[in-house]
N, C-alpha and C positions, 0 to 999 in steps of 0.2 A: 469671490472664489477664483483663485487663482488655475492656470492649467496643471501643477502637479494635483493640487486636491481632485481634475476632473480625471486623470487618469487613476489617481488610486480608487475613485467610488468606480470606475469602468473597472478594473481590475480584480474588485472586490467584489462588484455583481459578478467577476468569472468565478472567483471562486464559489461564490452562493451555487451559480448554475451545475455547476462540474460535481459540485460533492454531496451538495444537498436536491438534486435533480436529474440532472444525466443520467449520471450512470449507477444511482439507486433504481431509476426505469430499465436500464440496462441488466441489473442484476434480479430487479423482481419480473423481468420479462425470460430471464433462464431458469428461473423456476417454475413460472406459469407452464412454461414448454414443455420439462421434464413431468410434471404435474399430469398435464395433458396428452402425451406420449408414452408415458410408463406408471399407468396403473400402478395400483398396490400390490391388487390383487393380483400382477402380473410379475410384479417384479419385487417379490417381496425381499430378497436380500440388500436390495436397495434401500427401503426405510427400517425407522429401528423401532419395532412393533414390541420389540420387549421394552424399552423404555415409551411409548406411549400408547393407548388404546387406539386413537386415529390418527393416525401419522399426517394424513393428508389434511385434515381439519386441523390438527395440531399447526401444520406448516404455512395452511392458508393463514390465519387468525396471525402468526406472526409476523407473516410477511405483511399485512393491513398493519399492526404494529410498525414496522420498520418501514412502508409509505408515511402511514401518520407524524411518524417522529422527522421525517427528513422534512415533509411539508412545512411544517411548525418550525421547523426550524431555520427553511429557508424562509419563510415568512417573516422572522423573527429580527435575521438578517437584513432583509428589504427597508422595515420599520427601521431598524438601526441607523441606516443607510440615510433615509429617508427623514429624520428626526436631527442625523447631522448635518446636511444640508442646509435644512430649516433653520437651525441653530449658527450658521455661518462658521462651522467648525474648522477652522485651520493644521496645518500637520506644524510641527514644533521643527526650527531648523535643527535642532540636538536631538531629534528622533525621540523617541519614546511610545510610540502610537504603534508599533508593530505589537509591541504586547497586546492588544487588542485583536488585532489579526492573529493571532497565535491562540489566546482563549476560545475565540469563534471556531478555529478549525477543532479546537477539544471537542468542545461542543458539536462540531458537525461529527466527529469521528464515533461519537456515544452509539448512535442506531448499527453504524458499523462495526463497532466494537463488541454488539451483542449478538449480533449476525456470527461474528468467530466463533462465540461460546459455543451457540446453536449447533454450529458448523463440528465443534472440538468434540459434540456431543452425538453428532452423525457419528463420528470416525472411531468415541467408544463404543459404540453399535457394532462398527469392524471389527472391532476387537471379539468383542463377546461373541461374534458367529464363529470368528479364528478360535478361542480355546474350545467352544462347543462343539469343533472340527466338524463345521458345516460347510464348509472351502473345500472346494473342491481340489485335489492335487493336482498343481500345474506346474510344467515342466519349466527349468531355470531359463531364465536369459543368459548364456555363456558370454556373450561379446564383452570384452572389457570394455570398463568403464573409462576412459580418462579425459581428462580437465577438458583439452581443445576439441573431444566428440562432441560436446555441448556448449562451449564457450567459444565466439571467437579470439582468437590472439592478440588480435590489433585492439579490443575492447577490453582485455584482460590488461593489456600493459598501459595502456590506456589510462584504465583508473590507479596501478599502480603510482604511473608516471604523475596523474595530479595530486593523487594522495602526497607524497615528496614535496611536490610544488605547495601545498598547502601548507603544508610540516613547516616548510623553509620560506615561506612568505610572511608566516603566522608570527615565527621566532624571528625574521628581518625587522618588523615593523614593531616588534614587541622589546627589540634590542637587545644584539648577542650578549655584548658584555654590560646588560643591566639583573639586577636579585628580582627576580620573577615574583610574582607572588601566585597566593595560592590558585585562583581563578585562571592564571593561565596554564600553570601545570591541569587541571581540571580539564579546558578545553580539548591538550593532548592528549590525556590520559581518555577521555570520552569518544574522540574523533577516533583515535586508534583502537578502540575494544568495538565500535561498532564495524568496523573494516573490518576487525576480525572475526566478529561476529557472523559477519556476512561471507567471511571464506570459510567457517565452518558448516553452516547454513548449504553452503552451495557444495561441502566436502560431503555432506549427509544425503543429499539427495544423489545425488552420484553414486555412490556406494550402498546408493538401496534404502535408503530410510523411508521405509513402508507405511504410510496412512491406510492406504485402501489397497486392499490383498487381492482384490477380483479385478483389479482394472489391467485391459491390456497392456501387452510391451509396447506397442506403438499410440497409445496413450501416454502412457508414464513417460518415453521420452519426451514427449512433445510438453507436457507439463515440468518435467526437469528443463529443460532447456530453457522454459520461458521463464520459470521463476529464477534458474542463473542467470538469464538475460536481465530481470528487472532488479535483480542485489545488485549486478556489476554497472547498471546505469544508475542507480540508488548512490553506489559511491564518487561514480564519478559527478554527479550532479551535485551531493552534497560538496565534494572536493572544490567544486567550483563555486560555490553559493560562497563557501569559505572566504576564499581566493578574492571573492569580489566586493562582500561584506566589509573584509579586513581594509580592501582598500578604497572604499565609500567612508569607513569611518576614519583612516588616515590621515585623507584631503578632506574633510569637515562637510563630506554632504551628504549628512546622518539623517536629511530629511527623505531622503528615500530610500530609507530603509523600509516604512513598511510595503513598499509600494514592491519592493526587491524580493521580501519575506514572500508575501501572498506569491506572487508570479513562482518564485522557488516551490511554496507547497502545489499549483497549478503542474508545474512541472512534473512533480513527483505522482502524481495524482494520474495525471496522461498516460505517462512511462510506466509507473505501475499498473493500478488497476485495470486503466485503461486498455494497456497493454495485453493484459489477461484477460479480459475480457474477449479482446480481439483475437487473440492467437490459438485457447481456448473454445475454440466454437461450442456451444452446446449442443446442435446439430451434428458435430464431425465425434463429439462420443459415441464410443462402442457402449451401447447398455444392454446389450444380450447378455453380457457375462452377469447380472443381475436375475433374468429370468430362473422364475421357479417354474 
C-alpha cells in the first residue's frame, strides 16, 4: 500500500463520517428537539394533521428509518473500505476509481433525499392551511429586497470571477483552435445552467418565494441569507474543483482524482449542510407563530 491509497481510504472514512454520521445525528437531534419543545397538541399549525393521524409517531418512525439507513450505510462503507485493503487494491495511475466515490455518495444521498420529500410534504401542509385561510393576516415586510442585503459582494464576484476562470481554463487546455466535440460543449452547457440555476434560486428567495407563511421576518432573513450564502459557495467551489481537475488531468496525475472528488463532495457537504445547520439554530426559531 502505497501512501496515496493511505490518504484516499483516510479521506473516504471522512466522507463515510460526515454524510452518513455527523450530521444525520445533527439533523435527527433538530428534530428530537422540536419534537420535545412543541407539542402537537400545542402547536398544531406546525404539523400536518390533515395528511397524517399522528404526526408525531408518523415523524418518530421516520426518522428511526433515516438513522437505520445512514447506519447501514455507513457500515456498508467501512466493509467496502475494509475488503480493499484486504484485497491490496491499488488506485490506476489513469484514474477511474472516483467513479466509485461518486456511486457511494448516491447511495449516501438516498436517506437524505427522502428526508426532502418528507420535508416538500410538511410545506404542502403550508399550503393547505393558506387556502383554508387558517393564516393569520400579517402585515408585509416593506424593506426592499436587494442582492448585497443578503449576499456579500466580494463572494458575489468572487464566484463570478472563478466561474470565467473556469470557462477559460476548460477551453485553454481543451484548445481554442481545435472542433470540440460533443462532451465538452456538454460540460459548458451544464456548468453554466447550474450557475444559473443557482442565481435564480437565490433571485426567488429574495423576492419572497414563500415555503412557510407563518415564519417570522427575522427568520426568513436569516434562512435567505444562508441558503444565498451556501448557492454562492456551492459555485465557487464547484468553479474551483473544475479549475483543478482540468488541470490534474492535463499534467497526467489522474491518479488523484478520486482522492480530489471525495475531499470536493467533503467540501460541499461542510459549506452546505453543514453550514445550515450551524447558522440555522433550531433553538434561535421563533415557534410561537405555530401556536394554537
Amino acid at each position: 500500500m502505497t501512501y496515496i491509497e493511505v490518504i484516499f481510504y483516510i479521506i473516504c472514512l471522512g466522507q463515510i463520517f460526515l454524510l452518513s454520521f455527523y450530521y444525520p445525528n445533527k439533523i435527527i437531534y433538530r428534530v428530537n428537539y422540536i419534537l420535545a419543545h412543541y407539542p402537537v397538541a400545542d402547536y398544531l399549525k406546525f404539523y400536518p394533521t390533515e395528511i397524517y393521524v399522528n404526526p408525531e409517531k408518523t415523524t418518530r418512525a421516520r426518522l428511526n428509518i433515516f438513522k437505520i439507513m445512514n447506519h447501514a450505510i455507513a457500515i456498508i462503507g467501512v466493509l467496502i473500505l475494509v475488503t480493499a485493503i484486504l484485497n491490496n487494491f491499488k488506485l490506476d495511475e489513469k484514474g477511474g476509481a472516483e467513479i466509485f466515490v461518486v456511486i457511494y455518495l448516491f447511495l449516501q444521498f438516498i436517506p437524505h433525499g427522502l428526508l426532502e420529500i418528507f420535508q416538500y410534504r410538511h410545506y404542502k401542509h403550508y399550503k393547505h392551511i393558506k387556502t383554508t385561510k387558517i393564516v393569520s393576516k400579517r402585515s408585509a415586510d416593506l424593506t426592499p429586497r436587494n442582492l448585497f442585503d443578503f449576499v456579500s459582494p466580494i463572494l458575489f464576484f468572487t464566484a463570478i470571477i472563478l466561474y470565467f476562470a473556469h470557462i477559460i481554463s476548460f477551453s485553454y487546455y481543451e484548445g481554442f483552435d481545435q472542433v470540440w466535440d460533443m462532451g465538452v460543449w456538454i460540460t459548458l452547457i451544464v456548468s453554466t445552467a447550474i450557475n444559473i440555476g443557482f442565481g435564480f434560486m437565490i433571485y426567488r428567495y429574495i423576492k419572497g418565494w414563500k415555503l412557510d407563511p407563518f415564519q417570522t421576518d427575522k427568520d426568513k432573513i436569516q434562512i435567505i441569507k444562508s441558503n444565498a450564502y451556501v448557492l454562492i459557495i456551492t459555485s465557487i467551489m464547484m468553479s474551483l474543483f473544475y479549475i483543478i481537475i482540468n488541470s490534474v488531468r492535463e499534467y497526467g496525475l489522474d491518479i488523484w482524482e478520486p482522492i480530489l472528488m471525495s475531499v470536493y463532495f467533503q467540501f460541499l457537504i461542510i459549506f452546505g449542510m453543514g453550514y445550515l445547520i450551524h447558522k440555522i439554530k433550531v433553538e434561535d426559531l421563533d415557534f410561537e407563530v405555530y401556536r394554537t
